[in-house]
Every structure is written in C-alpha cells, then in structure tokens.
ZADREN-978611 format. One record per residue: y, z, x of N, C-alpha, C, O in turn. Coordinates in nm, 4 decimals, decimal comma. Example, Ala and Ser with C-alpha at 12.3 -4.5 7.8 and 13.67 -1.06 7.14 Angstrom:
2
{n.py: -0,5690 n.pz: 0,7800 n.px: 1,3190 ca.py: -0,4500 ca.pz: 0,7800 ca.px: 1,2300 c.py: -0,3300 c.pz: 0,7800 c.px: 1,3200 o.py: -0,3319 o.pz: 0,8465 o.px: 1,4236}
{n.py: -0,2250 n.pz: 0,7080 n.px: 1,2850 ca.py: -0,1060 ca.pz: 0,7140 ca.px: 1,3670 c.py: 0,0030 c.pz: 0,7870 c.px: 1,2900 o.py: 0,1138 o.pz: 0,8039 o.px: 1,3409}
//
This chain:
56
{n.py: -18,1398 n.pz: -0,4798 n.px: 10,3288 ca.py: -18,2081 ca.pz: -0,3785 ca.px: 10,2480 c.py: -18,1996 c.pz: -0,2411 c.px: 10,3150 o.py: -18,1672 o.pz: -0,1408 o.px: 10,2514}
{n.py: -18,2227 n.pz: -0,2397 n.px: 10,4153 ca.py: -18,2077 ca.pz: -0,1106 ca.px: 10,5286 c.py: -18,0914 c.pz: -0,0769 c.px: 10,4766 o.py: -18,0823 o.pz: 0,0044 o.px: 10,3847}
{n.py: -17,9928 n.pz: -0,1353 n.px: 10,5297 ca.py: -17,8411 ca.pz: -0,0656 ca.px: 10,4780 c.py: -17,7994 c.pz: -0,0261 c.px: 10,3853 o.py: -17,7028 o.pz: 0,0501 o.px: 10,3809}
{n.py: -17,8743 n.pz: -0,0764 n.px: 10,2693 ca.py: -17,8436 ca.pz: -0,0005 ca.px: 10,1626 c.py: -17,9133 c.pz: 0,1125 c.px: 10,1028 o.py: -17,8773 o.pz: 0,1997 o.px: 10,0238}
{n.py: -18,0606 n.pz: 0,0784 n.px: 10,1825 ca.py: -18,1170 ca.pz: 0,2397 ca.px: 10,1775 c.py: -18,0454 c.pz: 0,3631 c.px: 10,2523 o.py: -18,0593 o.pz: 0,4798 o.px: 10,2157}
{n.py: -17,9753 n.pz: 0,3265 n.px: 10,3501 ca.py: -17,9033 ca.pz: 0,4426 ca.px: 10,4258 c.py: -17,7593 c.pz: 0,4749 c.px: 10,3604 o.py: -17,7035 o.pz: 0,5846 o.px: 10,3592}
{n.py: -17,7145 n.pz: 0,3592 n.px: 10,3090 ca.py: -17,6161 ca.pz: 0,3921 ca.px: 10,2099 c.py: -17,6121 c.pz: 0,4867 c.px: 10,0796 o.py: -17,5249 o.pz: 0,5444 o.px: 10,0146}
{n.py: -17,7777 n.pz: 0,4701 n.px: 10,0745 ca.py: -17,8198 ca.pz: 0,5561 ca.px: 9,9415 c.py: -17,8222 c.pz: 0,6786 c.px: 9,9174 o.py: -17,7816 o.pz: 0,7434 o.px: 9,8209}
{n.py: -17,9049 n.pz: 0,7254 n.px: 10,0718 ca.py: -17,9192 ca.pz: 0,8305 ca.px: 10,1493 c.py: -17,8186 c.pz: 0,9098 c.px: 10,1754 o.py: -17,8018 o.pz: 1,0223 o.px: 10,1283}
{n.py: -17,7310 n.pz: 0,8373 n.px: 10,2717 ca.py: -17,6015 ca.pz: 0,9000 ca.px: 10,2492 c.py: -17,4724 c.pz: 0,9608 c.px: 10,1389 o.py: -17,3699 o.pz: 1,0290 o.px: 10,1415}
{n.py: -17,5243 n.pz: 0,9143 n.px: 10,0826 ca.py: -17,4231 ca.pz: 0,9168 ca.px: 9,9026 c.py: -17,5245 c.pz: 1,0143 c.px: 9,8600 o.py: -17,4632 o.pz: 1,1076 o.px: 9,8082}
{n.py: -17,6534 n.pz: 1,0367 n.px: 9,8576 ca.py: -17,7262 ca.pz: 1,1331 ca.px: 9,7976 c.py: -17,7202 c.pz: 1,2580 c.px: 9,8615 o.py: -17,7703 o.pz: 1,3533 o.px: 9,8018}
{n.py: -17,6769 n.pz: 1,2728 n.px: 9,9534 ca.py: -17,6434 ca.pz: 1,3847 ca.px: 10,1056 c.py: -17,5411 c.pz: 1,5029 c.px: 10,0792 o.py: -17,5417 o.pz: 1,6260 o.px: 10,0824}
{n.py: -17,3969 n.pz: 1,3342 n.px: 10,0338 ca.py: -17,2961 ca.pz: 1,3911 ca.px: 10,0156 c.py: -17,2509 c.pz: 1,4408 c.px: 9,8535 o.py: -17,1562 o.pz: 1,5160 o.px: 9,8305}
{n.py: -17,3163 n.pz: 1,3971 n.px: 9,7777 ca.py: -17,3802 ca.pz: 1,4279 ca.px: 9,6626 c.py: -17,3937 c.pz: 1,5741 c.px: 9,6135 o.py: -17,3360 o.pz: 1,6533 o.px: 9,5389}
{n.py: -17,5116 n.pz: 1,5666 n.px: 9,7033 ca.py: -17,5630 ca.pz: 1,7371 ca.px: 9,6778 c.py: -17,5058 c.pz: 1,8294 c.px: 9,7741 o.py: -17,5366 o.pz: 1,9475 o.px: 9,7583}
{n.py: -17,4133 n.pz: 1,7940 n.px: 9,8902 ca.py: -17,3244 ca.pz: 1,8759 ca.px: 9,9416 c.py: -17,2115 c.pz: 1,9117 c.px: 9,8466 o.py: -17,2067 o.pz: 2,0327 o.px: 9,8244}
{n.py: -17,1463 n.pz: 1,8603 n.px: 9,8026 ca.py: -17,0197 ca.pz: 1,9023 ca.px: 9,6598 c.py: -17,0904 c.pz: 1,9785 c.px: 9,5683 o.py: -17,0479 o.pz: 2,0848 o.px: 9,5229}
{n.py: -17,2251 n.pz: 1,9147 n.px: 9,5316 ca.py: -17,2735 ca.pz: 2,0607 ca.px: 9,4181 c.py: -17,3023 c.pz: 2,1955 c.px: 9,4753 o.py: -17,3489 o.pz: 2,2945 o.px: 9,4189}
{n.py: -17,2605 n.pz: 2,1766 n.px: 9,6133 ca.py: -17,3462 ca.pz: 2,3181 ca.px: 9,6388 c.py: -17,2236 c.pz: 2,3561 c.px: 9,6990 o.py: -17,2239 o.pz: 2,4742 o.px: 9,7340}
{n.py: -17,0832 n.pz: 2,2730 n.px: 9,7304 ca.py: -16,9864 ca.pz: 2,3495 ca.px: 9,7832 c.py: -16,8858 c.pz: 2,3582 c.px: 9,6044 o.py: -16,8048 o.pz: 2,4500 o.px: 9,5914}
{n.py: -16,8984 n.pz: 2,2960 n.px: 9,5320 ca.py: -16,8381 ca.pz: 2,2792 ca.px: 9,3850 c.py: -16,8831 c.pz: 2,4236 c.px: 9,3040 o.py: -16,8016 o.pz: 2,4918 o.px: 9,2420}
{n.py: -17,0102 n.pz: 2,4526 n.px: 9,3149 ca.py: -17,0533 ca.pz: 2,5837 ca.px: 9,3211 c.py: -17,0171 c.pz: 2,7655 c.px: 9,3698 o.py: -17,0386 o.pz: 2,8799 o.px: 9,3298}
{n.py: -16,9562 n.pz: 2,6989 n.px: 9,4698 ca.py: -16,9357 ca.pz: 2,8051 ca.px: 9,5837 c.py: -16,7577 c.pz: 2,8763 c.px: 9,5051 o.py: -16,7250 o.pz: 2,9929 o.px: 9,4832}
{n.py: -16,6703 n.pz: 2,7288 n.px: 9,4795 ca.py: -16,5524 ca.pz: 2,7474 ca.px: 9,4119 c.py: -16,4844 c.pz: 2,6346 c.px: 9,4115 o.py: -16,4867 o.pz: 2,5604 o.px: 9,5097}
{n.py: -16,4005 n.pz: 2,6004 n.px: 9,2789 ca.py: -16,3577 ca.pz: 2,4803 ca.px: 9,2034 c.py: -16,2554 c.pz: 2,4581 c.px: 9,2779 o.py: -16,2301 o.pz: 2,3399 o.px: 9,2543}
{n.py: -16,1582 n.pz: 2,5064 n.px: 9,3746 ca.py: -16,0394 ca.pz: 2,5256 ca.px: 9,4413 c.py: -16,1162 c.pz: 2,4371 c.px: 9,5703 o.py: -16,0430 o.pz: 2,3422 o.px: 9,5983}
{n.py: -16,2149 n.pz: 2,4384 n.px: 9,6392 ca.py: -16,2931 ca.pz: 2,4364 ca.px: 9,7462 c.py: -16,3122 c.pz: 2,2948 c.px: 9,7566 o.py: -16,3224 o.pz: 2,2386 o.px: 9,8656}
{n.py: -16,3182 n.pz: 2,2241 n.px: 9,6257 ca.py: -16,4037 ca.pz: 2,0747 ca.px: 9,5521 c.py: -16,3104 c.pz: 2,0149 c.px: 9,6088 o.py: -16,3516 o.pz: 1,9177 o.px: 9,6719}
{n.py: -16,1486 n.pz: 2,0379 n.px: 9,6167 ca.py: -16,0485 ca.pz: 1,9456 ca.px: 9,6066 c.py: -16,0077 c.pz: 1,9129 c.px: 9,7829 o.py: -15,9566 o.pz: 1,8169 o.px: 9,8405}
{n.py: -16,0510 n.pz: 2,0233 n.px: 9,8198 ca.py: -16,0227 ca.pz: 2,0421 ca.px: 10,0032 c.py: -16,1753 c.pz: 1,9322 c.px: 10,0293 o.py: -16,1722 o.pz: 1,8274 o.px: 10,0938}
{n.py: -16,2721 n.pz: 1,9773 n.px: 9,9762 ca.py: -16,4097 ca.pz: 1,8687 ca.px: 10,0377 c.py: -16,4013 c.pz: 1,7562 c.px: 10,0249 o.py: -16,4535 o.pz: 1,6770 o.px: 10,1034}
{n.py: -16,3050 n.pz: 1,7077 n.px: 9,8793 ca.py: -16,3435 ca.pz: 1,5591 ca.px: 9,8412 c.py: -16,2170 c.pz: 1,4671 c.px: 9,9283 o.py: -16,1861 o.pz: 1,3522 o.px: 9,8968}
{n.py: -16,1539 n.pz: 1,5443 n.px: 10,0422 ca.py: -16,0845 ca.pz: 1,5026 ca.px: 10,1079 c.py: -16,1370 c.pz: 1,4240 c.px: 10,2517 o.py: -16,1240 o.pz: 1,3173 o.px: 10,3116}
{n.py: -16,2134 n.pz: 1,5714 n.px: 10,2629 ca.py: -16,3275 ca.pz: 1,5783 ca.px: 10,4151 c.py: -16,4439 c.pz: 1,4489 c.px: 10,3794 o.py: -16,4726 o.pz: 1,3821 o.px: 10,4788}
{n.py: -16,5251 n.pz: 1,4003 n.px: 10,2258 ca.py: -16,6012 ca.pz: 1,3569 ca.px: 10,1873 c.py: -16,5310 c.pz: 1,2072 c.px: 10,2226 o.py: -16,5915 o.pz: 1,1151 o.px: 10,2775}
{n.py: -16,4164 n.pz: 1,2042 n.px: 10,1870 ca.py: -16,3470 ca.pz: 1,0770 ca.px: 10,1933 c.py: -16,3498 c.pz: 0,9758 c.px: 10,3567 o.py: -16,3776 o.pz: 0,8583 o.px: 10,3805}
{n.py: -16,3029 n.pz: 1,1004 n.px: 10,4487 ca.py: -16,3611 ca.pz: 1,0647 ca.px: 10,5739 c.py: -16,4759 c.pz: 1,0990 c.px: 10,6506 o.py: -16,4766 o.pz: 1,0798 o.px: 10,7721}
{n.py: -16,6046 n.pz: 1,1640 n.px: 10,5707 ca.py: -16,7307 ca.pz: 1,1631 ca.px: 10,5840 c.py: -16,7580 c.pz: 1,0349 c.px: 10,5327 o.py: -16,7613 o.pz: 0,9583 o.px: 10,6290}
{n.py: -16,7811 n.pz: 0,9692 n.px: 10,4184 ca.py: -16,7867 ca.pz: 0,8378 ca.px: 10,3818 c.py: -16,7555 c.pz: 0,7156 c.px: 10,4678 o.py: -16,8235 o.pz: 0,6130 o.px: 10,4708}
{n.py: -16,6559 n.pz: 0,7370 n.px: 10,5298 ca.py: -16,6048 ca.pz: 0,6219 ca.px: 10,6162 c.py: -16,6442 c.pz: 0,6240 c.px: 10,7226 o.py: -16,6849 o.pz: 0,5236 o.px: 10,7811}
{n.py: -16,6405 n.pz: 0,7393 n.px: 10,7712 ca.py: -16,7429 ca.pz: 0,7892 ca.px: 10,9565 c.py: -16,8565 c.pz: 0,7036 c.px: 10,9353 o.py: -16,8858 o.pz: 0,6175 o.px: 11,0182}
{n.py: -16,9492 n.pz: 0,7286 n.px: 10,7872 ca.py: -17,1010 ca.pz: 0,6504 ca.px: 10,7714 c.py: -17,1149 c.pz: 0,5395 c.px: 10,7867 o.py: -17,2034 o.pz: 0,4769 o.px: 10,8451}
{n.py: -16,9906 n.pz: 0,4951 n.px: 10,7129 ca.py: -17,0301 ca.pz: 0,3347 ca.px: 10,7080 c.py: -16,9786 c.pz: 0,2926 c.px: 10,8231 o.py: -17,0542 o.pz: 0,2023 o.px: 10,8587}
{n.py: -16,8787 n.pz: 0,3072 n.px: 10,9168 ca.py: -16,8864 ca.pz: 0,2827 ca.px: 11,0271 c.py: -17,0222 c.pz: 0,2782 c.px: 11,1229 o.py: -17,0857 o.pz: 0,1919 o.px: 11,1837}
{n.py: -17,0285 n.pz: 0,3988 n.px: 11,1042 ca.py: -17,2071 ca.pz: 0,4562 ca.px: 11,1889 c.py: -17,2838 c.pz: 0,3192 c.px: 11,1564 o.py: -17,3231 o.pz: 0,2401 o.px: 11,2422}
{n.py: -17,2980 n.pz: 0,3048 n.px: 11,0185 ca.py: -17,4250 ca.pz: 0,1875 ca.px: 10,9724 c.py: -17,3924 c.pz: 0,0520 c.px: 11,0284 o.py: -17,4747 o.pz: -0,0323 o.px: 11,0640}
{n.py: -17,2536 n.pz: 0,0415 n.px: 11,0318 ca.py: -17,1839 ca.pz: -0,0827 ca.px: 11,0395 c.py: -17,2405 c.pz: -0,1062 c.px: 11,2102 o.py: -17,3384 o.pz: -0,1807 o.px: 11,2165}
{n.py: -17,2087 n.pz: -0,0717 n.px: 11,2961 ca.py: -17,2331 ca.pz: -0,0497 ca.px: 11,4672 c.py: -17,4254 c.pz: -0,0731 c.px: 11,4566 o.py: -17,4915 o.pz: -0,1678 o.px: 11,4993}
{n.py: -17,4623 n.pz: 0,0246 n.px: 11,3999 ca.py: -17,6427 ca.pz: 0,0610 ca.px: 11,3730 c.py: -17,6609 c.pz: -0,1011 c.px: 11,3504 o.py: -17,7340 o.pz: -0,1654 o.px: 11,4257}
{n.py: -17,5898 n.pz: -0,1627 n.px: 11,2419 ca.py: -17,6962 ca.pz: -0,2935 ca.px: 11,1876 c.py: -17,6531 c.pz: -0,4213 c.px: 11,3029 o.py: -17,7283 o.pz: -0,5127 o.px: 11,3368}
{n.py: -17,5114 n.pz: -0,3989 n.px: 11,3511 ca.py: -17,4692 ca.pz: -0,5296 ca.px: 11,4477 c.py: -17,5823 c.pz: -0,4775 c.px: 11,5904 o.py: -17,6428 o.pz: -0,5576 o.px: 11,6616}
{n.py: -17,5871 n.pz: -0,3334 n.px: 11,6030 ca.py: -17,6567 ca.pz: -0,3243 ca.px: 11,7394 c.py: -17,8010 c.pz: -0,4203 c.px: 11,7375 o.py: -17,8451 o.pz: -0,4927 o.px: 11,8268}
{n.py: -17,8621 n.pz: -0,3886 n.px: 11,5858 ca.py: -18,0096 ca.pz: -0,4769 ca.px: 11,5127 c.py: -17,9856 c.pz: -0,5933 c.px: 11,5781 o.py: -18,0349 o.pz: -0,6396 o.px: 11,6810}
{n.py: -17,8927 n.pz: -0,6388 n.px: 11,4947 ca.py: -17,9042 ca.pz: -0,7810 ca.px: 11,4605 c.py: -17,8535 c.pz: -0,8690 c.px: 11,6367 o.py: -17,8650 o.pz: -0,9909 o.px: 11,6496}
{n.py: -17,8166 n.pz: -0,8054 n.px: 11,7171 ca.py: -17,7580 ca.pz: -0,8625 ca.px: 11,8616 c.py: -17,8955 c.pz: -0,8317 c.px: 11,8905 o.py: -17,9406 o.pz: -0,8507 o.px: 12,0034}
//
C-alpha cells in the first residue's frame, strides 16, 4: 500500500510539473517528457531499494 501511495505522489509531482513547464511553452513539453521518462524510472528505482531496504 505504501508503494503505491508514493507511486501516486510521484505521478502527481510529475503531473503538475508538465502543466507548469507545458505552460511556460509547447516546444519545452517535448524536451520534458523525455527528462519525465527518466524521472519516472529514477522513482521507481528509489521506491524499489526504499521497500527491499523495509522489508530486509
């Protein structure tokens, strides 16, 4: 359950980071949703390490 609250969290983060860089300029969206792609994966890594450190 934890993990998927931080999963939630995180997606809601990166979420409202694109509306506020999607905002800024439509040219900008296509360079972030690149960076977002390996922001996404950095996380779940992060969570992935976070829940085995728990659970050991």
């Amino acid at each position: 359950m934890l993990t998927l609250l931080s999963i939630a969290i995180a997606l809601i983060l990166v979420v409202a980071v694109t509306f506020i860089i999607g905002s800024l300029g439509g040219v900008a969206i296509l360079i972030v949703f690149g960076d977002l792609i390996v922001a996404v994966i950095v996380i779940v890594f992060i969570i992935r390490l976070l829940t085995k450190k728990k659970q050991k």
